[in-house]
C-alpha positions in Angstrom: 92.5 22.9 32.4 95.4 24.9 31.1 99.1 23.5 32.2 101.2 25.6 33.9 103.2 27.2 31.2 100.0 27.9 28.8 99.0 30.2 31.7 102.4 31.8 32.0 102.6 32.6 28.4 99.0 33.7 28.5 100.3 36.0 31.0 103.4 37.0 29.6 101.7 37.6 26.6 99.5 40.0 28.0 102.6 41.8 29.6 105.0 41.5 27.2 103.7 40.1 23.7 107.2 40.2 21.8 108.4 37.7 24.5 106.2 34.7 23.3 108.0 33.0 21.0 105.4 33.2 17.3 103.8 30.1 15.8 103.0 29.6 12.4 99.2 29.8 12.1 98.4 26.6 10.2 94.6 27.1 9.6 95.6 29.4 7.3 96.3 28.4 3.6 99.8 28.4 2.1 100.1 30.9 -0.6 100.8 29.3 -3.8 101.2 32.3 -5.8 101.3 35.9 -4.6 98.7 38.3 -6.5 98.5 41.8 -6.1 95.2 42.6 -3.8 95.6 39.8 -1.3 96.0 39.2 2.3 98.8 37.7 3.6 100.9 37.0 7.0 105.0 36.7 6.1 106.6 34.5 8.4 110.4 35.7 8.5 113.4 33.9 9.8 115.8 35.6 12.2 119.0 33.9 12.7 121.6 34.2 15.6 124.8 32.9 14.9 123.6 28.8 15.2 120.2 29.6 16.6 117.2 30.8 14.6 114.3 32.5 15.9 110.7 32.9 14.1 109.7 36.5 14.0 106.0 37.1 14.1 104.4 37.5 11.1 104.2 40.6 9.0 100.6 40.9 8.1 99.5 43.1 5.0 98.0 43.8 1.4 100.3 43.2 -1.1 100.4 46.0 -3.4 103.2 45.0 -6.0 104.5 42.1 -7.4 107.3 42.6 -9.8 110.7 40.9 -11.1 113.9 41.8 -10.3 117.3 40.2 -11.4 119.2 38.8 -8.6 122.2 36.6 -8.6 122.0 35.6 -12.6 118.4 34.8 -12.6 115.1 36.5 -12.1 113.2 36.4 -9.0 110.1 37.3 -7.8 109.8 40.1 -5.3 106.5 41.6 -3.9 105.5 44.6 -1.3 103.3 44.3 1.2 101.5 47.6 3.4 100.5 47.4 6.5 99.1 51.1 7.4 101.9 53.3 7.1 104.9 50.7 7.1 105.4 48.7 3.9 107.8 45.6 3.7 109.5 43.6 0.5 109.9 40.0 0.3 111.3 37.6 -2.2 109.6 34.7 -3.0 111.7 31.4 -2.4 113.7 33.5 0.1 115.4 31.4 2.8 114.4 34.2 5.2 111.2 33.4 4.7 109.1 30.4 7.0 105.8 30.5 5.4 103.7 33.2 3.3 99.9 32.8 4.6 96.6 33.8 2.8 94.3 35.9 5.3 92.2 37.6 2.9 92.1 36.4 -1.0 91.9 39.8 -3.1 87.8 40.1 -4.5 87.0 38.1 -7.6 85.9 39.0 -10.8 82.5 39.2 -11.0 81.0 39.8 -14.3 77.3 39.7 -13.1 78.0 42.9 -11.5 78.3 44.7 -15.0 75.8 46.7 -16.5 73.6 44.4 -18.8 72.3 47.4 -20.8 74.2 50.3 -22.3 71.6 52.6 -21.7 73.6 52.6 -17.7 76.0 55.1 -19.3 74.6 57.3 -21.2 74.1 60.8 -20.0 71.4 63.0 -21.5 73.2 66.2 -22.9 71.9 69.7 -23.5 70.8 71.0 -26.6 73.0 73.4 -28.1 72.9 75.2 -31.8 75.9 74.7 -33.7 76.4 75.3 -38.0 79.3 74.1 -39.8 80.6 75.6 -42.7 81.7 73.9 -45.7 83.9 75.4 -48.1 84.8 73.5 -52.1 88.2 74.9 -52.9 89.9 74.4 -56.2 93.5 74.4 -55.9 94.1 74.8 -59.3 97.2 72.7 -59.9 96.2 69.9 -57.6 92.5 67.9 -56.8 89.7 69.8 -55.7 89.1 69.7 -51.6 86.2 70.3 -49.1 87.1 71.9 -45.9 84.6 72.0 -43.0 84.8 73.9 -39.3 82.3 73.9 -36.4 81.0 76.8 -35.1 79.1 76.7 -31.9 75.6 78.9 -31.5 74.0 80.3 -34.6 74.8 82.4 -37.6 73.8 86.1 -37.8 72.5 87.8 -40.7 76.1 89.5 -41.1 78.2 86.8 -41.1 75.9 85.2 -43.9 76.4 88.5 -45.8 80.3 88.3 -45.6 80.3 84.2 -46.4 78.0 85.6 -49.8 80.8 88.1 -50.6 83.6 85.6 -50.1 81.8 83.2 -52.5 81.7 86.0 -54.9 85.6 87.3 -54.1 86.4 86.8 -58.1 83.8 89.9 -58.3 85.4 92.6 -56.7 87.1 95.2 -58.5 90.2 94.7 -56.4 90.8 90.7 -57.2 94.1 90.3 -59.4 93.9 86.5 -59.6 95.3 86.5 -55.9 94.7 87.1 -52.4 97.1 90.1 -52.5 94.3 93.0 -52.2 91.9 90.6 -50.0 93.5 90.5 -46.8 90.5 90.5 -44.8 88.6 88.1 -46.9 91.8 85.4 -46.3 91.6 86.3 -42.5 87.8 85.3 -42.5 88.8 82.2 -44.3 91.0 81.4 -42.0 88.6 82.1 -39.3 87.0 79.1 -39.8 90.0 77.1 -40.7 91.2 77.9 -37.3 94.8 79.0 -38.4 97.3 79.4 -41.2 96.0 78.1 -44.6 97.3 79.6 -48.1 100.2 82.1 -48.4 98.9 85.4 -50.5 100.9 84.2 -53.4 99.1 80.7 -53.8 96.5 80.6 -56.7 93.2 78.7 -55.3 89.3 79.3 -56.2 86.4 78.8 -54.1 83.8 77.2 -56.1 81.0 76.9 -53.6 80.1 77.3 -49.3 77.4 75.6 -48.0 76.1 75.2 -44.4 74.7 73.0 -42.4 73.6 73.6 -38.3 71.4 72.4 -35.9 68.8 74.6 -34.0 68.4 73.4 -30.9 65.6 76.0 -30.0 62.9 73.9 -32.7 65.5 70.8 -32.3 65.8 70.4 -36.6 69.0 70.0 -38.5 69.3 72.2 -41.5 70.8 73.1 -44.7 71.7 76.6 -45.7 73.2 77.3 -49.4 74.6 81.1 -49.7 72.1 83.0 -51.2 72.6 85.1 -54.2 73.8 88.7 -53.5 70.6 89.7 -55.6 68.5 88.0 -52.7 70.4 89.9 -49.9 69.6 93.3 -51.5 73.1 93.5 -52.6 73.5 95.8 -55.9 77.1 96.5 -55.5 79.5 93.9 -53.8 82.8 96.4 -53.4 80.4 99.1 -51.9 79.4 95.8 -49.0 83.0 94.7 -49.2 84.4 97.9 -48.0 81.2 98.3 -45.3 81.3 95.1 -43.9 84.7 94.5 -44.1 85.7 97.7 -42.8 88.1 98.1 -45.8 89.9 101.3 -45.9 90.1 103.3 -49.0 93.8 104.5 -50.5 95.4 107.1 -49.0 95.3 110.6 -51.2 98.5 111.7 -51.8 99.9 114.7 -50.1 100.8 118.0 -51.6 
């Protein structure tokens, strides 16, 4: 039978809980060590001129530990969130009566990994693509390959104006130099994506080749440039000026 003041703090409990004077719940383990993740009830000291009181326990997840220098020396301090209202701490504080473990944070558990990679993969559509390859001499320096990706496939057209650049040394108009092939440089630099020689700079291309993927018969292929013979070409300034919209010299005016 319960004793005459359990049932009057059982009652002023019930009436007024802050009244009852807290006690340290000692089924619960000390913590040892605070880790981020874990449970805890924070036992705080409040003290009263001579007298000190226990305040009840601040119960939370601790959701930062971290060091902080205090007092020539580093201690650790940690946060712990209890809904809306979070709290700090220091560990070794004399404020503090005892730091209890409700809740350990949940382990590691490496069984719960995938055991095969074939978990993450994700099957992706099909999609054309050709890159092509161009093997530029730069005359005064090594020989380079330079490559872009181009997503869908090539058009009859385009592989009509990659023949012509191979064969730029052909036109009537080449001097040795870029300066009369504007648009042959901005096609180049089409698939360079940007900037790549100045007008001035002496370069040769020696070769393009492509390579793709159809994704409609799902094979990789290869792709030299064909001849201009083999397109039908017979005279490459006559398709230079079609296909690259060149415009001829302006006649002079009387």
């Amino acid at each position: 039978m319960a004793t005459k003041e359990e049932m009057l703090n059982a009652i002023l409990a019930k009436q007024a809980p802050e009244i009852v004077a807290p006690e340290i719940d000692e089924t619960l383990p000390d913590v040892t060590k605070v880790r981020r993740g874990d449970t805890v009830s924070v036992y705080t000291y409040n003290r009263d001129g001579l007298t000190t009181y226990l305040n009840k326990p601040f119960t939370g997840e601790i959701t930062r530990v971290y060091e902080e220098y205090v007092s020539g020396d580093y201690r650790t301090k940690f946060e712990v969130k209890d809904g809306a209202q979070t709290r700090q701490f220091m560990v070794g504080s004399q404020k503090i009566a005892a730091i209890k473990l409700v809740t350990g944070r949940p382990e590691f558990d490496e069984t719960k990994i995938p055991s095969s990679i074939d978990s993450f993969k994700k099957t992706a559509k099909k999609k054309s693509y050709y890159v092509v390859t161009f093997d530029i001499d730069q005359r005064d320096a090594d020989c380079i390959k330079v490559s872009s990706r181009q997503d869908g496939e090539l058009n009859v057209e385009e592989l009509i104006k990659l023949a012509i650049l191979e064969h730029y040394d052909d036109l009537s108009a080449y001097d040795g130099a870029w300066f009369n092939l504007g648009p042959l440089q901005d096609f180049l630099e089409f698939y360079l994506y940007g900037f790549f020689y100045e007008p001035c700079n002496r370069f040769k291309i020696d070769g393009i080749s492509i390579t793709g993927y159809d994704a409609k018969n799902d094979k990789f292929y290869n792709l030299p440039i064909p001849s201009l013979k083999d397109l039908g070409i017979t005279n490459i300034d006559d398709a230079y000026e079609h296909y690259f919209n060149v415009e001829g010299e302006d006649e002079d005016e009387d």
